[in-house]
N, C-alpha and C positions, 0 to 999 in steps of 0.2 A: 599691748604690754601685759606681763602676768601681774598677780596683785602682791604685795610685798608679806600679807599677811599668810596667805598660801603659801606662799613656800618657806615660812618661820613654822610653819604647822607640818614639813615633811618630817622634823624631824622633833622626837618629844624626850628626845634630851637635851637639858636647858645650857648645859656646858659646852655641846654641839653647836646650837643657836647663838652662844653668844660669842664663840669663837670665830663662826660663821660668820657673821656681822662684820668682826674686826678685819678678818680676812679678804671680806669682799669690796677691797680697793685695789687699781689697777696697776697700784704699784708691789704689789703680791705677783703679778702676772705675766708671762713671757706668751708671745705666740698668742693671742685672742683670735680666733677664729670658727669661722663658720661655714654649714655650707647642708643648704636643706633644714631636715627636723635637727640637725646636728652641730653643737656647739663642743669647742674643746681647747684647754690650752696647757702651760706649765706652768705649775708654782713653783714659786722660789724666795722661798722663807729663809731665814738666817740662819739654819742645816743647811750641811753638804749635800745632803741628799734632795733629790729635784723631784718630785711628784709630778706624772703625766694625767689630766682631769678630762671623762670625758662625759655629755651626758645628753642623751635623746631626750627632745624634749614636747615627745605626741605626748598623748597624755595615756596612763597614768605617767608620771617623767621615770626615766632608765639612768642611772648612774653607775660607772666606773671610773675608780681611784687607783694606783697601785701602793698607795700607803697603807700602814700596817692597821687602821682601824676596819674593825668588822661591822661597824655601821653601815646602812646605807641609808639616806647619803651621808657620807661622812662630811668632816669640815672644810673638809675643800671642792666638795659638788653645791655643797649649800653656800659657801663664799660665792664661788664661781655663777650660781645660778642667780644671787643677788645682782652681782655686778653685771650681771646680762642685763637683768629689770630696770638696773641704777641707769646703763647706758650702753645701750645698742648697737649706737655706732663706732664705742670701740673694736669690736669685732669686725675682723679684715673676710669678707669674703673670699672664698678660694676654691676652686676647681678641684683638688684631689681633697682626699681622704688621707690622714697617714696609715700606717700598715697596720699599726695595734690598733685602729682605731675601725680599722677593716674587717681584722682577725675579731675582735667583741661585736661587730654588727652580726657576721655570719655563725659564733656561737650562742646570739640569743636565736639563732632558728627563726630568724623574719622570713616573711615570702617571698621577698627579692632580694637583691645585695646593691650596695651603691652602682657595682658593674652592670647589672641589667638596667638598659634606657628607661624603661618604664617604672622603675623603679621609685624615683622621686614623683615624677607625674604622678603616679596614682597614688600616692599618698599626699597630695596636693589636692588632688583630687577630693577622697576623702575626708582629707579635713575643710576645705571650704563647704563640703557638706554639711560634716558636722557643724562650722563656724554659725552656718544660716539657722541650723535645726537651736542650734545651745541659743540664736540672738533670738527668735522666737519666742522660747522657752521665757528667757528672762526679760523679755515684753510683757509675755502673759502675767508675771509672778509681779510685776510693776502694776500692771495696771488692779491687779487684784489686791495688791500693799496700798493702792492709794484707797481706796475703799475701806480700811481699814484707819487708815491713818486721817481721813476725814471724818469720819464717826467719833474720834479723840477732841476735832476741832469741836466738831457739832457739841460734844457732850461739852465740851468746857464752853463754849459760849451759853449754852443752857442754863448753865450752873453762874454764868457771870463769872466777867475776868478779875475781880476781889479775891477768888477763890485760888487766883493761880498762885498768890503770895505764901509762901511760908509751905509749900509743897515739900514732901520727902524729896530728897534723889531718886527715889524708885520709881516716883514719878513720873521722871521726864526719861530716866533707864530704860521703863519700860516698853514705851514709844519708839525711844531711836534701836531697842535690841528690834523690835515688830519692824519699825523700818532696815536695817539690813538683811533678815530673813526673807523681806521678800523684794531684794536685791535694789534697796531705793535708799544705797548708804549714804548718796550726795545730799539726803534730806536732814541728813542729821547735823550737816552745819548748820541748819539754819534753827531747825530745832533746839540745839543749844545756844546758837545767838537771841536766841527768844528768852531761855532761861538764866543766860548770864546778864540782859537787860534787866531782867524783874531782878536780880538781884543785888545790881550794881547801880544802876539807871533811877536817880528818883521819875523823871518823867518818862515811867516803863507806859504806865498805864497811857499814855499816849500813843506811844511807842509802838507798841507790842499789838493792839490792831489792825495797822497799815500790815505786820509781819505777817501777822493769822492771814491776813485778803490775799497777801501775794502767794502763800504757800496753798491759802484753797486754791488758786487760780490756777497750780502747774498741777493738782489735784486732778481738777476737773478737766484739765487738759489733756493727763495721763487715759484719763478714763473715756476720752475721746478720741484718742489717739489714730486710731486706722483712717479717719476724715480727714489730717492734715495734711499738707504736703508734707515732701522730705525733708526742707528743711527746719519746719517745725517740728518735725520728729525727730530730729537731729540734735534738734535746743532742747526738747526734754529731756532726753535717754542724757546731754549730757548734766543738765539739773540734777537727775537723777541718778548720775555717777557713773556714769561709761564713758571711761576715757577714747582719743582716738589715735591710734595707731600709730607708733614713727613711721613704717612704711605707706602709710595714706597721707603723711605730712608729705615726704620729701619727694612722692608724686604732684606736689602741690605747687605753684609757680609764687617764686618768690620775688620778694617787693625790693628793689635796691633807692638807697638812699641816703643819707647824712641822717645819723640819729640822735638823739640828747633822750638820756635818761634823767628823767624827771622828778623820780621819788622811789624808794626805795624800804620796806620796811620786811623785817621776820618776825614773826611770827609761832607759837608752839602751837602744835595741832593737841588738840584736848584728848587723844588717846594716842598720844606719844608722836614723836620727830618734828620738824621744823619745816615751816611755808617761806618760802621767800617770793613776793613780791614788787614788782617793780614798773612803772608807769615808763612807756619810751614816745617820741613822734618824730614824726619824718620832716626833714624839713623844704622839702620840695611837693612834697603827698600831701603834709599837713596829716597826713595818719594817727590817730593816735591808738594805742595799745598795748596790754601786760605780759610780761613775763611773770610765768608762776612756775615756781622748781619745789621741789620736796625732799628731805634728805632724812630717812629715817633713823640715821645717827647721830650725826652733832650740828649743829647750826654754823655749818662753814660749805660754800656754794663757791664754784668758779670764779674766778675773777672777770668783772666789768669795767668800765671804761667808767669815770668820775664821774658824779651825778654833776648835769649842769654845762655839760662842754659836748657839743657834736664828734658824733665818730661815723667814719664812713663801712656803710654795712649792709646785708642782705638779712630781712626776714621773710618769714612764711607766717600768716593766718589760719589757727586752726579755721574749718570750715565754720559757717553758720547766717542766721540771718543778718547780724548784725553782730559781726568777726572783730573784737577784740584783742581772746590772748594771743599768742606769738612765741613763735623760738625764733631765738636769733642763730641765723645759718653759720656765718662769720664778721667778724668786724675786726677795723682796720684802726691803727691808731686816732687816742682823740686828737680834734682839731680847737677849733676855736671855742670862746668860752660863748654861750648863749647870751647874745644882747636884745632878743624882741620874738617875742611868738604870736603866732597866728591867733584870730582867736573871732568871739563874736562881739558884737558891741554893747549887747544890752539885757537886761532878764527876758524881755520880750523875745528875740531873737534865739535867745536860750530855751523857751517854752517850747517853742515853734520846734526848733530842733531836736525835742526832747520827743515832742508829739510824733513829730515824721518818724523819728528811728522806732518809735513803740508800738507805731503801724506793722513794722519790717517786723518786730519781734514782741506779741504783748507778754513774753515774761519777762523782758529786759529791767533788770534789777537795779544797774548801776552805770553810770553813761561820763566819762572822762569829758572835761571842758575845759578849753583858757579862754576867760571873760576878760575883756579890756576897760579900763575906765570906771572902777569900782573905788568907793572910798567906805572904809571898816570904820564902823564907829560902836559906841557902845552907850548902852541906855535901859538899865536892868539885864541886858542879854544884849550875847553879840552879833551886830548885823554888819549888810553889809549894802550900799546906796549906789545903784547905777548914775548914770548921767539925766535919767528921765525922771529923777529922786524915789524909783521903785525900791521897795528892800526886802531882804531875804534872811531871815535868821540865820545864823550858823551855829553846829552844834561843835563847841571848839573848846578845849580846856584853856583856863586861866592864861600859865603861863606860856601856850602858843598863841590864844589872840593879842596879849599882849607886844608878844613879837614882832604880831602882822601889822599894830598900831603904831610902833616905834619904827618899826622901815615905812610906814606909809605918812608918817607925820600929819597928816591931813589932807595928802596929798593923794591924785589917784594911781591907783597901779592896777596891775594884770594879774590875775589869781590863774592857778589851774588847781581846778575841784573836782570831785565828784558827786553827782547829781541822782538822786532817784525818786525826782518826780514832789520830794517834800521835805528832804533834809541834805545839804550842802556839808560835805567834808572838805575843808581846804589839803594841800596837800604839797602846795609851792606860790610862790609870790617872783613876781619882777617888776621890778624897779629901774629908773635911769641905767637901762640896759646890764644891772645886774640881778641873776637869776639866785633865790633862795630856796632851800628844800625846807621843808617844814618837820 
């Protein structure tokens, strides 16, 4: 996928870009299609007149419009080129070319024409060339941003974590600007989840330790990197911010089953648009895993199937050691409401489980669970007491443990949380076969 900030950077008029944006919905659009380096379709704006959009997309990217702006690209390559990034699969693959789209291949003077065979091959060719040389490149510039961005740790452990309080912004600016320079922008969530802790979080100073240990670890990992396997290089790069591909997804064999989404929340990304997040499992697989979507406009996302009721449906797994997120391929109406989930019996059990999957994966951050047999209780802080009367803090605000206490009455129920190793986020509750989202 291209990066959304790239191509709001093709064009450096602001009136462009923000027209852009508006445009780049699929309902602007007639004909979506594709076919090789070449994407093209027709807009059709509330004017009579119909714009034909067309635009090559090796790199540096080639645009043609036939509307009256002297821009390139004008507002409707840069709509168009968004809605490509937004969603791929609108775009109907197609065997021809149209004619105008023919006649501007052969007047930018390329070295071949879609009519010569070899024509796409070898630039197919070419670019999985280049794809290897550019994944290289930004390996190198990773492994060299971690060395840097551990010297930030090293110095602030030096100095003691007392010092991190009452920091400028420039502070911490500095750091995650040093980490996208050298292409490790995935770092900068967590880098800011460190600094919204200190600031929000009385028990930061607890906190913010466990952070610092997990972010030297993908550190040192980075800086190790040609010894792992593939698949741990796979779980870095994507730590590190490389997404992977729709066409390496939908080569990927998908998982059919009865789903219930489980929890559901959005989120603002801290340099603009909206996360959406959502917890799903299977109910035959016992699977469990997220859907994460991003919308860099408004915080409104496809429609899903009601948190809490089974729908039947196909995902895929992005790749990795221990495969989490998920796109959901298609799904069929909901079914029943959820009366009883899978789950394990005890914190023991959970430990155990926590251990083997950390084996699979030691940067595993965060690990989805539905524990059975748990009663919430509270006593200066809120916990929560298996059947073996083990207990596990939970870090939960007021009026949702409250919640958890008044459906559990004293009685035991089934949580499904999220675990990492030392702090429990609830996230849903079931009860006499009724399921709550939290």
């Amino acid at each position: 996928m291209l990066e959304v900030e790239k191509i709001l950077k093709l064009s450096k008029n602001r009136t462009t870009v923000h027209q852009g944006q508006k445009l780049s919905k699929a309902s602007f659009w007639k004909g979506l299609s594709k076919k090789g380096a070449y994407i093209w379709a027709n807009f059709k704006g509330k004017s009579i007149q119909r714009y034909q959009t067309f635009i090559d997309l090796t790199d540096p990217f080639k645009f043609k419009c036939n509307c009256s702006s002297r821009q390139s690209p004008c507002k409707h390559g840069l709509a168009l080129l968004l809605l490509f990034e937004d969603d791929q699969e609108a775009f109907k693959a197609t065997d021809d070319f149209p004619k105008s789209l023919v006649e501007w291949i052969k007047a930018k003077k390329d070295v071949g024409t879609p009519a010569d065979p070899n024509y796409l091959a070898d630039k197919l060719a070419k670019a999985k060339q280049a794809k290897s040389a550019n994944r290289q490149k930004r390996i190198d510039q990773m492994i060299a941003g971690s060395f840097h961005i551990q010297d930030w740790l090293l110095d602030i452990l030096k100095r003691g974590l007392a010092q991190l309080e009452g920091q400028p912004e420039e502070f911490w600016s500095g750091i995650i600007a040093r980490a996208v320079d050298h292409k490790l922008g995935g770092l900068t969530f967590y880098i800011n989840e460190i600094y919204d802790l200190i600031r929000e979080d009385d028990r930061w100073a607890d906190l913010v330790p466990l952070k610092i240990a997990w972010l030297n670890q993908v550190l040192i990992g980075f800086q190790n990197f040609e010894q792992f396997k593939p698949d741990w290089q796979n779980e870095l790069l994507r730590i590190g911010g490389v997404t992977t591909k729709s066409d390496v997804l939908e080569s990927l064999p998908g998982v059919e089953d009865d789903w219930a989404l489980l929890h559901l929340e959005i989120t603002e990304a801290v340099n603009g648009g909206y996360f959406r997040k959502c917890w799903l499992i299977g109910k035959k697989t016992n699977c469990l895993g997220y859907l994460m979507e991003f919308n860099f406009r408004e915080p409104r996302f496809s429609p899903l199937p009601r948190i809490g009721r089974w729908f039947s449906g196909e995902v895929v797994y992005y790749p990795g050691p221990t495969p989490l997120r998920l796109r959901i391929r298609n799904f069929g109406n909901a079914l029943l409401n959820i009366k009883s989930l899978p789950g394990l019996k005890d914190f023991k059990s959970m430990n155990l489980f926590y251990q083997k999957n950390l084996k699979r994966n030691p940067w595993l951050l965060e690990l989805p669970l539905i524990i059975h047999d748990v009663v919430p209780t509270y006593k200066d802080q809120a916990y929560l007491i298996d059947k073996d009367n083990s207990r596990i803090k939970i870090g939960a605000a007021d009026d949702q443990w409250w919640k958890v206490m008044a459906i559990s009455a004293g009685n035991t129920i089934v949580i499904f949380a999220i675990w990492n190793g030392y702090q429990m986020k609830l996230k849903g509750v079931c009860k006499q076969e009724i399921y709550y989202s939290l």
